[in-house]
C-alpha positions in Angstrom: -17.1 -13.9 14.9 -17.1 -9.8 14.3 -19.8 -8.4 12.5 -16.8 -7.2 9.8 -15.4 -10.6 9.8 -19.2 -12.8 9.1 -19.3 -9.6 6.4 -15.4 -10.3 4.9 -16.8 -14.7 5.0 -20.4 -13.9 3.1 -18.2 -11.6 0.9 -16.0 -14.4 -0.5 -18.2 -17.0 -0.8 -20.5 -14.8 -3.0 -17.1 -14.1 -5.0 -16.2 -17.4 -5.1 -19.6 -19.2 -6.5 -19.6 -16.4 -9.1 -15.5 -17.3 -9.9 -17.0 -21.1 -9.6 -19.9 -20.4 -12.1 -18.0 -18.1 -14.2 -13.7 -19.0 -14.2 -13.4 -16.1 -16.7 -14.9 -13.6 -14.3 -13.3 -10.3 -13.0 -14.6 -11.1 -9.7 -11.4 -12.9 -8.9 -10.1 -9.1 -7.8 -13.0 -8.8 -5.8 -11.8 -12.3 -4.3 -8.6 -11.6 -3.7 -9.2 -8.3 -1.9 -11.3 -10.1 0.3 -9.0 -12.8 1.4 -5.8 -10.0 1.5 -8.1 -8.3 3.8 -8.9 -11.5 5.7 -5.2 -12.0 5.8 -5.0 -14.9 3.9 -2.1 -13.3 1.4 -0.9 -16.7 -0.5 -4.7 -16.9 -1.3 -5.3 -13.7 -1.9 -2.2 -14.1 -4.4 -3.2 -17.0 -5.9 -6.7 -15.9 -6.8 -5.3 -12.6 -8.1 -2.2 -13.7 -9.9 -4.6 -16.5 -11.4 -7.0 -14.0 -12.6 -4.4 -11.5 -14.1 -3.3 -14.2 -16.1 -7.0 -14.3 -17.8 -7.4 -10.5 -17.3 -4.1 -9.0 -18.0 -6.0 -5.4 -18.6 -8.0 -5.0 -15.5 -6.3 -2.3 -14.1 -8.0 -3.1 -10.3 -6.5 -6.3 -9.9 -3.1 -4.9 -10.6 -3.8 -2.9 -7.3 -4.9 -5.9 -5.2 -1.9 -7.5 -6.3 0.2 -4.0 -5.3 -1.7 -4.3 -1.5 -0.9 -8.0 -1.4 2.9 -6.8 -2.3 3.1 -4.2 0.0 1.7 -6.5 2.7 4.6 -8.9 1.5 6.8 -6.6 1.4 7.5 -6.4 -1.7 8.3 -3.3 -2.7 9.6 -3.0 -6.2 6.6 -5.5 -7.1 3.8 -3.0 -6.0 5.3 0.1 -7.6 4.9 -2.5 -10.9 2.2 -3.3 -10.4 0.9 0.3 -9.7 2.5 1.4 -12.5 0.8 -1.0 -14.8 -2.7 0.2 -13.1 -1.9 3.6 -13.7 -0.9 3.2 -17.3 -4.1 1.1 -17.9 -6.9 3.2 -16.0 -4.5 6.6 -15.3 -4.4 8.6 -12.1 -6.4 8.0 -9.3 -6.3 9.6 -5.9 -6.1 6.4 -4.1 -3.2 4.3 -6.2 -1.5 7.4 -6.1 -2.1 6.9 -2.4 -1.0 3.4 -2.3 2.2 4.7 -4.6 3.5 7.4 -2.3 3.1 5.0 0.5 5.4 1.9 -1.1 7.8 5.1 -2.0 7.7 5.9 1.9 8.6 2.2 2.2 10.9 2.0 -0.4 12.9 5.4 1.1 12.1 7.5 -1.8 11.0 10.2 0.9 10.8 13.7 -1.5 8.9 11.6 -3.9 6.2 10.5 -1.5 6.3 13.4 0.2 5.4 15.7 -2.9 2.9 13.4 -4.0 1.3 13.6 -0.5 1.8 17.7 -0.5 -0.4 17.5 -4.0 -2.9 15.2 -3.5 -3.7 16.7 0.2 -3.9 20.3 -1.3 -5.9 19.2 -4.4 -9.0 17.0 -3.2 -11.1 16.8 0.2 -9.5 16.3 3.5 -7.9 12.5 4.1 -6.7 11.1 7.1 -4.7 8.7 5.4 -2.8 11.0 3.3 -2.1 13.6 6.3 -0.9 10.1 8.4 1.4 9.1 5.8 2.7 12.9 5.2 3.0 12.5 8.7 5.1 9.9 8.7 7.2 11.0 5.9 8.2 13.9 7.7 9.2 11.6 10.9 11.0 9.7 8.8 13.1 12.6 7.2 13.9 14.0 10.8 14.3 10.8 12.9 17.6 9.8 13.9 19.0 6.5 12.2 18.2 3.4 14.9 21.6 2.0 16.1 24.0 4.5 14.4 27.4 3.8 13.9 29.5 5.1 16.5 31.6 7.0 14.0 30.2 8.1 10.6 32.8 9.2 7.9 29.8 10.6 5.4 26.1 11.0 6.4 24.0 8.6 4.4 20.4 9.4 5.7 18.6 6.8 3.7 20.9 4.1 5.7 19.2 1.6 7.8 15.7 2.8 6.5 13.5 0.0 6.9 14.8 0.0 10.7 14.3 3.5 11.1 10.6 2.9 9.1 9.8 -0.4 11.0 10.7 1.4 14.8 8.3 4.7 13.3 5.2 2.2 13.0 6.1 0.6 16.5 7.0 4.0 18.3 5.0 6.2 20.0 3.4 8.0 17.0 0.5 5.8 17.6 -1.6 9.4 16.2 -0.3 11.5 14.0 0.4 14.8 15.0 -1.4 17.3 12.5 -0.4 18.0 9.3 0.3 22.2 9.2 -0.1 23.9 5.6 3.2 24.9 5.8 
């Protein structure tokens, strides 16, 4: 076992005897993070959905809940619950982060992108943000995968998750860098 993985194991158990101790705890975010991370999602659901029911105002959870959703797949579902983070604990850098990236997902490219632009040119450097910048301006430029033979109107937001899923597999394994342009 990893040194990161014995770390992830001591992490839940000490969530979980507090959770056991204390059912009414906010650790259960804690608890969830750690098993999403793990990459036990229906756990990591579970827990967090459970805990959200006890702790409908803890803006944090609502963000675990958005990465288990975006793991998922679930689009729509993390924007919510993003939304509902942001509207109890405002703007942070990082679930604006996590929100311009279910955007990229969701193929609401400008929207992600200018979120990217603003958050890059107003706080310290992030690799993340440049990376998924990166990859909204791939996406924007790539060509659909399988196109029709003949197109009768250009819809470039066809096929998206095909075109997103083959950026993540492709050879863009490192971003090229991000110019200030």
């Amino acid at each position: 076992m990893s040194s990161t993985a014995f770390q992830l194991e001591e992490r839940i158990e000490k969530c979980r005897r507090i959770l056991d101790d204390n059912p009414r705890s906010q650790i259960f975010a804690a608890l969830g993070e750690a098993y999403r991370k793990k990459g036990d999602l229906e756990r990591a659901y579970l827990i967090t959905k459970q805990g959200l029911e006890i702790h409908p105002e803890y803006g944090p959870a609502h963000v675990v809940m958005a990465k288990i959703y975006i793991e998922k797949r679930l689009y729509q579902e993390a924007e919510k619950e993003l939304e509902q983070a942001l509207g109890l604990d405002g703007k942070t850098r990082a679930t604006e982060k996590l929100l311009a990236e279910v955007w990229l997902k969701k193929g609401e490219l400008d929207r992600a992108q200018d979120t990217l632009l603003r958050l890059r040119e107003n706080g310290p450097p992030d690799e993340g943000i440049s990376t998924l910048l990166n990859l909204a301006r791939n996406l924007k430029e790539r060509p659909l995968v399988n196109p029709p033979q003949r197109v009768v109107q250009p819809a470039p937001l066809l096929n998206l998750a095909n075109r997103f899923a083959a950026l993540e597999e492709s050879q863009f394994d490192r971003p090229a860098p991000v110019s200030d342009q």
